[in-house]
C-alpha positions as MATLAB code, in Angstrom:
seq = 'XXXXXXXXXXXXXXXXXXXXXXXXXXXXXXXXXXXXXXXXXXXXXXXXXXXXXXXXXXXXXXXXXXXXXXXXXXXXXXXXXXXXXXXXXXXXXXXXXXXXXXXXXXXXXXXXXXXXXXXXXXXXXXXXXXXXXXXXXXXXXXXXXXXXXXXXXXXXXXXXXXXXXXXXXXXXXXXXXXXXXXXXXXXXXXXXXXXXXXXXXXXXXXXXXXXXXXXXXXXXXXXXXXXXXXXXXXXXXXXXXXXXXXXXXXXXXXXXXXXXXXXXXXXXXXXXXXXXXXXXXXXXXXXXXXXXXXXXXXXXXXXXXXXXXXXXXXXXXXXXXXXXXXXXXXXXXXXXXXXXXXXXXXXXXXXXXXXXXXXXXXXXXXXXXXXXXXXXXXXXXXXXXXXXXXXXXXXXXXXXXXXXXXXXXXXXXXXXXXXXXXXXXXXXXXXXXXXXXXXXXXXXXXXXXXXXXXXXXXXXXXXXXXXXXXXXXXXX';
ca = [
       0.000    0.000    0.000;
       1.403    3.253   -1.305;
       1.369    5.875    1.708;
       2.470    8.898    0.133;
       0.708   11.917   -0.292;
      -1.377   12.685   -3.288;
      -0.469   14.509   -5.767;
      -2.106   17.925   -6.279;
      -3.616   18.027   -9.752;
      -2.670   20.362  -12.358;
      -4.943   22.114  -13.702;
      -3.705   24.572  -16.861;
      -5.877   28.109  -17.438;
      -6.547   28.969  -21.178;
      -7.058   32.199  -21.074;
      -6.155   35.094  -18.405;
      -8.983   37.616  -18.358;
     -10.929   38.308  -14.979;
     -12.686   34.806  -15.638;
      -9.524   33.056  -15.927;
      -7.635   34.568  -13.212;
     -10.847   34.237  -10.869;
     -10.748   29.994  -11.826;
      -7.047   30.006  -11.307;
      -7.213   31.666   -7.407;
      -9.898   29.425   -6.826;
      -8.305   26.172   -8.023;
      -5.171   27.507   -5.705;
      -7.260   27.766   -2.709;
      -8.713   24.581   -3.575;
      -5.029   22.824   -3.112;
      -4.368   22.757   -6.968;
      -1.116   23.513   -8.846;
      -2.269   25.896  -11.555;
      -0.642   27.637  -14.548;
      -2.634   30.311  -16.315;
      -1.919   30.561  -20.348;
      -2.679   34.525  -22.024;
      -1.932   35.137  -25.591;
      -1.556   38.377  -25.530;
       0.879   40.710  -23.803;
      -1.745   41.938  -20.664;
      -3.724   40.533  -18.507;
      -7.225   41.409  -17.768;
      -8.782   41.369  -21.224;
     -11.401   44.148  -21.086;
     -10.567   45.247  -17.597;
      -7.432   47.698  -18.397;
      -6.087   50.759  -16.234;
      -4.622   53.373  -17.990;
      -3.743   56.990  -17.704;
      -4.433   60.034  -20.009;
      -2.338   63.334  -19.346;
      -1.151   61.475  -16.214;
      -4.531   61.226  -14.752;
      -5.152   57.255  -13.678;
      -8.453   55.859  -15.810;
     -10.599   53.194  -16.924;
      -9.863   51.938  -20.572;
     -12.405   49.170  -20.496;
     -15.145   48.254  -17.922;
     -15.451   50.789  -15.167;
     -17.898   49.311  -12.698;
     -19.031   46.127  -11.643;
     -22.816   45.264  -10.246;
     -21.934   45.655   -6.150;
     -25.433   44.102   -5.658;
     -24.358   40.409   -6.639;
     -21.725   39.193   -4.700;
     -18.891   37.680   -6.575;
     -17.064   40.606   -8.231;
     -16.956   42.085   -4.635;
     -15.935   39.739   -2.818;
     -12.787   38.282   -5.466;
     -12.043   42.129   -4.622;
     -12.138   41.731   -0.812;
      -9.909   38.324   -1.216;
      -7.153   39.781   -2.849;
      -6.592   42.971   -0.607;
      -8.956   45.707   -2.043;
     -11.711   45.921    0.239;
     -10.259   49.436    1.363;
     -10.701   50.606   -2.219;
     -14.431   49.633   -3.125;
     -16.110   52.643   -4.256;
     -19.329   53.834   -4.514;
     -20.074   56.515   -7.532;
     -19.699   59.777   -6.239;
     -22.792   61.025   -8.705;
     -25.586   59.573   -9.725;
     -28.421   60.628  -11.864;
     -27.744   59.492  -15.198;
     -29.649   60.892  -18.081;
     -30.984   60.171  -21.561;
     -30.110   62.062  -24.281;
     -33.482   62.126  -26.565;
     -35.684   64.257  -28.356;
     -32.975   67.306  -28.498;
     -32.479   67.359  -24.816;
     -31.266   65.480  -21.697;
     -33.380   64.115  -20.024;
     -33.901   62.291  -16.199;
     -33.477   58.639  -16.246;
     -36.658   57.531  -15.088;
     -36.463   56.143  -11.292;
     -38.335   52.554  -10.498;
     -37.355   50.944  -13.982;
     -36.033   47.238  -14.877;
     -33.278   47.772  -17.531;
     -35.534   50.639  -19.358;
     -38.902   48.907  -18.559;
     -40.665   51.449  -16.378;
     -42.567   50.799  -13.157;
     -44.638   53.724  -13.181;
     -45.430   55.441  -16.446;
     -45.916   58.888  -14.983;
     -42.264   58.454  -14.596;
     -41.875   58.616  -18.849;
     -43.511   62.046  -19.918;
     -40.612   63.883  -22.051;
     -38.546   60.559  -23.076;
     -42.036   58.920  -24.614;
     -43.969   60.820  -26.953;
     -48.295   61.734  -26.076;
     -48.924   58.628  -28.276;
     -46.084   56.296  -26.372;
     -47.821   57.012  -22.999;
     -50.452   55.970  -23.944;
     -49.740   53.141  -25.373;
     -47.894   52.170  -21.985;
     -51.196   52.697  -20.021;
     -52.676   50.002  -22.043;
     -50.546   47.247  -20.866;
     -53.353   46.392  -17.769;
     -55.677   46.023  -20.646;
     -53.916   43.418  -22.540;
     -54.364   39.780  -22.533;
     -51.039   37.849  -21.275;
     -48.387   37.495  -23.861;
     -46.839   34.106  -24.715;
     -43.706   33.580  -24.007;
     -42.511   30.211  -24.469;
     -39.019   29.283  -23.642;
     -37.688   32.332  -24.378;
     -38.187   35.628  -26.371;
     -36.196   38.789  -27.320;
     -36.578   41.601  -24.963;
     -37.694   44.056  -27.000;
     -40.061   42.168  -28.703;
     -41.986   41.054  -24.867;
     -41.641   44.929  -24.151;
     -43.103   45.955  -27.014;
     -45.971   43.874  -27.108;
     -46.503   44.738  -23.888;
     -46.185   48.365  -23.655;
     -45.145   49.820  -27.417;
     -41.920   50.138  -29.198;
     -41.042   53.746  -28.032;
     -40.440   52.195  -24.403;
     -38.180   49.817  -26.493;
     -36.504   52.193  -28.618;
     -35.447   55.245  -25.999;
     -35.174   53.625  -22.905;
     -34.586   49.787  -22.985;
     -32.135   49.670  -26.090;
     -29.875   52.415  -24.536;
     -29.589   50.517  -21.416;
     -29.281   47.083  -23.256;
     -27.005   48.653  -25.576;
     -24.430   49.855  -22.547;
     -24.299   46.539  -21.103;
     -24.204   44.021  -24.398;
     -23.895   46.626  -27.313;
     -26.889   44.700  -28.760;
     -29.953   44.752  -30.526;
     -32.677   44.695  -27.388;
     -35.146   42.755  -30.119;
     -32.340   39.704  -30.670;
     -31.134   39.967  -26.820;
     -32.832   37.281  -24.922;
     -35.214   38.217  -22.080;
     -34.622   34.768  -20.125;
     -30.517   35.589  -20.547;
     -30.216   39.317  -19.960;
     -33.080   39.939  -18.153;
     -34.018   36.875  -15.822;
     -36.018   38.513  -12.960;
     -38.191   39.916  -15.940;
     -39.159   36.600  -17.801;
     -39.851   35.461  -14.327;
     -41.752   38.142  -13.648;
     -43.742   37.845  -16.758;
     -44.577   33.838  -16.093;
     -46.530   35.520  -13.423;
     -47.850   38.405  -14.404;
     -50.411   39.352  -16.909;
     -48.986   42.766  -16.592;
     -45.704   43.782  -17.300;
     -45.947   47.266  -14.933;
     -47.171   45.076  -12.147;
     -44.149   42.458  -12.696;
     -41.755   44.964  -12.861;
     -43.028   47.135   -9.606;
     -42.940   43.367   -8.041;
     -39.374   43.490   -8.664;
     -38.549   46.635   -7.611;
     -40.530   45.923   -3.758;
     -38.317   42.585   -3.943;
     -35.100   44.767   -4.516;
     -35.946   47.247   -1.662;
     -36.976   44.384    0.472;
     -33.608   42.765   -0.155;
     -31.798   45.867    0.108;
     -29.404   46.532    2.352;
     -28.321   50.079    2.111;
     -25.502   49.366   -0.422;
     -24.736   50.719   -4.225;
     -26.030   48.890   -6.972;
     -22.845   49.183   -8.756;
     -19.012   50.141   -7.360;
     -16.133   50.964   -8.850;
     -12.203   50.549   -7.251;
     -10.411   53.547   -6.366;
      -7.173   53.490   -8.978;
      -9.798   51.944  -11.402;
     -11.389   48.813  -12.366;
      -8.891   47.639  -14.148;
      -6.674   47.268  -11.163;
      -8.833   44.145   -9.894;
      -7.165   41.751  -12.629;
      -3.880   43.218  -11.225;
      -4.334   42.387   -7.964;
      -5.682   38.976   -8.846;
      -2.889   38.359  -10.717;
      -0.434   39.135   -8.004;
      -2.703   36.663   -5.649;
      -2.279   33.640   -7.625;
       1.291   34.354   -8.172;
       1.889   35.379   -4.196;
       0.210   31.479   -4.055;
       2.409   29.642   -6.122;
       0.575   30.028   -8.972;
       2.566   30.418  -12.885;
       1.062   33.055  -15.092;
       2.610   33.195  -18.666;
       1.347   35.825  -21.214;
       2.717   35.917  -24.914;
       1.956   32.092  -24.893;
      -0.772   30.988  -27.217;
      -2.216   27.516  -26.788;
      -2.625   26.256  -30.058;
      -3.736   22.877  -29.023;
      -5.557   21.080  -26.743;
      -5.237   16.944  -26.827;
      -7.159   14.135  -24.792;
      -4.154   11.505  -23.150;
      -4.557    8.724  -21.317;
      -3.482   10.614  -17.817;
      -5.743   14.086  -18.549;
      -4.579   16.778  -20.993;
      -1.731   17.906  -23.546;
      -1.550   21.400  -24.384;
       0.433   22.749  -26.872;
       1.928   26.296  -26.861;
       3.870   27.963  -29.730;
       7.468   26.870  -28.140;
       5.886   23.762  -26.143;
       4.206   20.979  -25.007;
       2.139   21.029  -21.118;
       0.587   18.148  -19.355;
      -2.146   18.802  -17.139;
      -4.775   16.600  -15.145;
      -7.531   19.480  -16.267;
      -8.119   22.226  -18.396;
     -10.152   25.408  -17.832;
     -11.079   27.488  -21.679;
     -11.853   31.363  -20.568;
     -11.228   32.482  -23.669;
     -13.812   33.751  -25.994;
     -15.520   31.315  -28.059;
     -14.339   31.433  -31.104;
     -10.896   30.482  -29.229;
     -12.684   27.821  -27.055;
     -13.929   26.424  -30.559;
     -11.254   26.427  -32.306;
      -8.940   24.763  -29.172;
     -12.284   21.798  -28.940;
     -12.759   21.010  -32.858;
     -10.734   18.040  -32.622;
     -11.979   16.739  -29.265;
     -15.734   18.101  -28.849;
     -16.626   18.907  -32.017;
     -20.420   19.543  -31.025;
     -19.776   21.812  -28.423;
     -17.079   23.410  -30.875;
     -19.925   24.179  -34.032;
     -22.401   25.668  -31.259;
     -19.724   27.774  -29.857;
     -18.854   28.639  -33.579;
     -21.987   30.725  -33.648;
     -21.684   32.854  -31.040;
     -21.391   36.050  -32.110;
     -19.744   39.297  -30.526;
     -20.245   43.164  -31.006;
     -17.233   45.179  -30.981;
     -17.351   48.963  -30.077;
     -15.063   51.777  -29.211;
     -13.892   54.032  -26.100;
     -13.295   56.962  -26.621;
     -11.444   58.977  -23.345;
     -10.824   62.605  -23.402;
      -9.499   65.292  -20.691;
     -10.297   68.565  -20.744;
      -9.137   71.204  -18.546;
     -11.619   71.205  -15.299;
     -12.410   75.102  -15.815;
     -13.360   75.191  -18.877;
     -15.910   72.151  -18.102;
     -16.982   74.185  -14.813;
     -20.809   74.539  -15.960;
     -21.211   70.721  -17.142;
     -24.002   69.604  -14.712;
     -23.117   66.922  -12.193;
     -24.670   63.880  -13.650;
     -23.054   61.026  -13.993;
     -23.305   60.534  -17.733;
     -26.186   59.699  -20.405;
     -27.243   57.557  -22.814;
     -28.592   57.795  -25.873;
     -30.921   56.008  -27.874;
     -29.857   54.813  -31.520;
     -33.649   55.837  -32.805;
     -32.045   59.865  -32.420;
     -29.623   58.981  -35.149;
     -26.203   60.317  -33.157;
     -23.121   58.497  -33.153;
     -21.954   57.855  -29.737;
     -24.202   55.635  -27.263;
     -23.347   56.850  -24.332;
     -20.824   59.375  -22.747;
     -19.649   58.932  -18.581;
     -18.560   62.161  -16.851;
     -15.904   60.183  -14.948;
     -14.391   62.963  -13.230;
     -18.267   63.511  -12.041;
     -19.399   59.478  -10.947;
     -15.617   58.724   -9.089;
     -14.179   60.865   -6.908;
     -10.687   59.068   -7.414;
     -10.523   60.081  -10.881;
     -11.583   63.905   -9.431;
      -8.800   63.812   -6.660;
      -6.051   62.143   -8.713;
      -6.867   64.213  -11.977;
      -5.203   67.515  -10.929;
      -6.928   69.933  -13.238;
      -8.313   67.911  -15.201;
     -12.159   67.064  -15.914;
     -12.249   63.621  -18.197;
     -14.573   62.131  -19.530;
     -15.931   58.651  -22.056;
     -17.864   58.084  -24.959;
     -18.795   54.610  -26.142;
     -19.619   54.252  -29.362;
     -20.314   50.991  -31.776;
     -23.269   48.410  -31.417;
     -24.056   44.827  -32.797;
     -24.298   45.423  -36.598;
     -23.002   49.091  -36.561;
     -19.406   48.280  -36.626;
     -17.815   50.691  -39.160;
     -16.972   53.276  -37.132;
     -14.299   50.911  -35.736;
     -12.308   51.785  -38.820;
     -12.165   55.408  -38.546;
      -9.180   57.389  -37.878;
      -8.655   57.968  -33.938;
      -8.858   61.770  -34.752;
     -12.411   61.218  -36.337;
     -13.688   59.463  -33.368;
     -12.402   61.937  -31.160;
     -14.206   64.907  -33.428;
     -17.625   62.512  -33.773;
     -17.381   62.325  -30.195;
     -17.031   66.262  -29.491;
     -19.787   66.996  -32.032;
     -22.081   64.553  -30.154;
     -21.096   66.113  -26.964;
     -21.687   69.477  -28.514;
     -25.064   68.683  -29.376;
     -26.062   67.029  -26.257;
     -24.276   69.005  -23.429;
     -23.376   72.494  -25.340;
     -18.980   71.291  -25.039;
     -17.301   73.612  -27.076;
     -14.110   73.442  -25.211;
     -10.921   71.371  -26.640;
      -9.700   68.801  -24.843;
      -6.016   68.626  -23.923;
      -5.269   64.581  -24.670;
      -7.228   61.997  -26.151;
      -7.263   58.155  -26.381;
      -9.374   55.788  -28.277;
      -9.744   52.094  -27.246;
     -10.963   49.994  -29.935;
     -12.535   46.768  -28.250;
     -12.816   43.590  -31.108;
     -15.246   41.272  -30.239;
     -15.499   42.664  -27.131;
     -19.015   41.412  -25.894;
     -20.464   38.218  -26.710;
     -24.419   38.399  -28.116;
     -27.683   36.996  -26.199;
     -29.895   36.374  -28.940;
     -32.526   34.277  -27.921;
     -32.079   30.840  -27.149;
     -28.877   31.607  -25.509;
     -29.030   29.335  -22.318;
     -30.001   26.327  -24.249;
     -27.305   26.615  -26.244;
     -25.116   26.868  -23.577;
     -26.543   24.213  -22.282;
     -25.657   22.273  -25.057;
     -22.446   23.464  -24.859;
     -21.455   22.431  -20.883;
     -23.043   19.331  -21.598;
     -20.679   17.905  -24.261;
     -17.660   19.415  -22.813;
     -18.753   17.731  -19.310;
     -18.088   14.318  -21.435;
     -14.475   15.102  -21.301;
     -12.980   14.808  -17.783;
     -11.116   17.204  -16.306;
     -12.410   19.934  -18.952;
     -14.432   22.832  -18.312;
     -15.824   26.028  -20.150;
     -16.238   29.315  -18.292;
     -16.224   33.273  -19.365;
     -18.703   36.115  -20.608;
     -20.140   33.974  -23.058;
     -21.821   31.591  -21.070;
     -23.529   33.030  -17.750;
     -22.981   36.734  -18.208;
     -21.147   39.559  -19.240;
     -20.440   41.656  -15.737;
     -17.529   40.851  -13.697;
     -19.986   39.329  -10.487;
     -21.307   36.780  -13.601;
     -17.797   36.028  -15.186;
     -16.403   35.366  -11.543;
     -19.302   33.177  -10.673;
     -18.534   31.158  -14.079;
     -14.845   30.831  -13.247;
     -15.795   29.682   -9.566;
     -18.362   26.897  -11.471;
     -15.963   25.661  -13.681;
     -13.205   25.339  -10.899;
     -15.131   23.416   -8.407;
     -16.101   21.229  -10.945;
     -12.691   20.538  -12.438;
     -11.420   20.014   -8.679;
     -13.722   17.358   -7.555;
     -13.390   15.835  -10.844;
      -9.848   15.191  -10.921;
     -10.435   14.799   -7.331;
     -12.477   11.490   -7.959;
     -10.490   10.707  -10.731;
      -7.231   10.087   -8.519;
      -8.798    8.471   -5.956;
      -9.790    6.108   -7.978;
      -6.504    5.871   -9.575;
      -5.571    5.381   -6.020;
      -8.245    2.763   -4.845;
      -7.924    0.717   -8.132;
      -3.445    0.535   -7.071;
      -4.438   -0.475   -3.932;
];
């Protein structure tokens, strides 16, 4: 009878965004021996700090949802608790019908609770329309349906068009009548099992959420930005024996008779497990040869791209912008940028480290309106100053500029989404020792990608777990 110890299973990380450094410090509390694998030169993938004019910003995501716990608390365990931030300013606005306007309060990602709430955003006919949802016989929904298309029926395409495709639009850069409700918007479709109405479902939800809530932000931010989370992660797994190599694409990924062979562009690695958070495209392209079900499905998931565009201005001659936190703005005004963050307004690190400076974001680019991703960084700066013009009266120059271009950046909903992923776990779970995790399966906010990584590396660790000991049993 063999006595020694056993032998802590490798486990290899494809893939070293916030999903894939979230699986790898979980597998390392979990007693593995990990080694995370990025292609590219940075960690973090759309989580990236950065600095303009020597200000410290945001070049990618800039918040995370503070009400679900996961993004906060990967925070807490690698040393940031101190630097969880709340937005200094809130109040966000809409920018339609030639002015800005309030963000209606009491809403579920644009669908309003109260429609009294609407006058100025919806037009005489809209609000009407809206009143007439109590009127209206349910609406099928069957296992799933677009969100704009439920709204709609429910309550009229202008409640689609200026307030739930904005919103939609920041978080996915979709098309809110592709995006499925069941996917994006679960407490809704639940909602609407139960509801005839879709006002009564959605003020339902909002009495849950103030039941529930606890005093706390809905979303938070990190002082030094965001994109210092992946940092800090990064120095965790490393501080716990962890290796992280970037610049080493896996080109490979092989079944043996022991667990896995991955192959790098200088080398071969043998692990007990494997863990794909890349995007999918790159997780289909790494399973063709050993899943090639999962690999077609994942084939045809498809991704919007879309720009950042950050500019600083000198604070005084931005000293009448009105402290809101931002707006967005609904494609059905026909502007070019979706949405613009005051950033020196919404974090007060980015006011205190900023000096003199007042910066700010626009976003621009959605599902199927891609072209602008081609344009010159100095026309993207000037598209974004006209907008701003328009919208906010911003006549002043700003001193630096940078533009973030962000390929494939966010994976698409359409509907039908969860079965397909589905589909997808479930052929992968064939393979021991393998498992999927990342934006394109359970969510695009951090909270939802760390939650993913978490899934996929307690399942990887109690099945190579059972997989040794019975290695172990069966040598007895």
């Amino acid at each position: 009878m063999d006595n020694a110890p056993a032998r802590a299973p490798h486990i290899v990380v494809v893939g070293g965004g916030i999903s894939g450094l979230a699986a790898a410090h979980r597998l390392l509390a979990s007693g593995a021996r990990v080694t995370v694998l990025e292609g590219s030169a940075v960690l973090g993938g759309k989580l990236l700090a950065g600095e303009i004019e020597g200000a410290p910003v945001d070049l990618g995501a800039e918040s995370m949802l503070a009400r679900r716990p996961e993004g906060v608390e990967l925070a807490r365990a690698v040393g940031l608790g101190d630097r969880i931030q709340a937005p200094a300013a809130a109040g966000a606005a809409i920018w339609t019908r030639g002015a800005l306007r309030p963000m209606p309060t009491g809403h579920v990602m644009g669908v309003p609770a109260q429609p009294d709430t609407l006058h100025g955003i919806l037009s005489a006919e809209g609000l009407a329309r809206v009143a007439q949802d109590r009127e209206l016989p349910p609406t099928e929904l069957g296992e799933d349906i677009g969100v704009g298309e439920f709204v709609a029926k429910r309550v009229g395409r202008e409640v689609v068009d200026r307030l739930v495709e904005p919103l939609l639009g920041g978080v996915y850069a979709g098309d809110a009548y592709r995006i499925s409700m069941r996917a994006a918007v679960p407490q809704l479709f639940d909602a609407a099992r139960t509801h005839p109405s879709l006002l009564d479902g959605v003020q339902d939800i909002q009495a849950a959420a103030a039941a529930k809530q606890r005093g706390g932000p809905v979303f938070a931010g990190l002082d030094g930005g965001i994109g210092t989370l992946p940092v800090a992660v990064a120095d965790a797994v490393r501080a716990q024996g962890g290796e992280i190599r970037t610049e080493t694409p896996v080109l490979a990924l092989t079944r043996t008779a022991d667990g896995w062979r991955i192959r790098t562009d200088s080398e071969l690695i043998d692990a007990d497990g494997v863990i794909l958070s890349t995007p999918a495209w790159s997780a289909s392209a790494l399973l063709a040869a050993e899943s090639p079900v999962a690999a077609a499905e994942l084939s045809e998931v498809e991704y919007a791209s879309m720009v950042l565009v950050t500019l600083a201005f000198r604070r005084a001659d931005l000293a009448g912008l009105e402290t809101r936190s931002g707006f967005l703005v609904p494609p059905v005004d026909g502007h070019t940028i979706k949405a613009s963050t005051f950033s020196t307004h919404k974090w007060s690190w980015v006011k205190e480290r900023g000096s003199d400076l007042f910066v700010l974001r626009t976003s621009i680019g959605r599902y199927g309106e891609e072209r602008h991703l081609d344009w010159d960084d100095a026309d993207l700066v000037d598209v974004s100053l006209g907008d701003l013009g328009e919208a906010v009266g911003l006549s002043a120059k700003p001193v630096a500029s940078r533009v973030n271009r962000w390929i494939g950046g966010l994976p698409q909903y359409p509907v039908g989404h969860l079965a397909k992923v589905a589909r997808v776990r479930a052929e992968v779970a064939k393979l021991p020792g393998l498992r999927v995790c990342g934006a394109a399966y359970d969510g695009v906010g951090i909270p939802a990608c760390v939650a993913s990584a978490r899934r996929a590396a307690d399942e990887i660790i109690a099945t190579s777990t059972l997989a040794r000991n019975t290695q172990s049993d069966a040598g007895q």
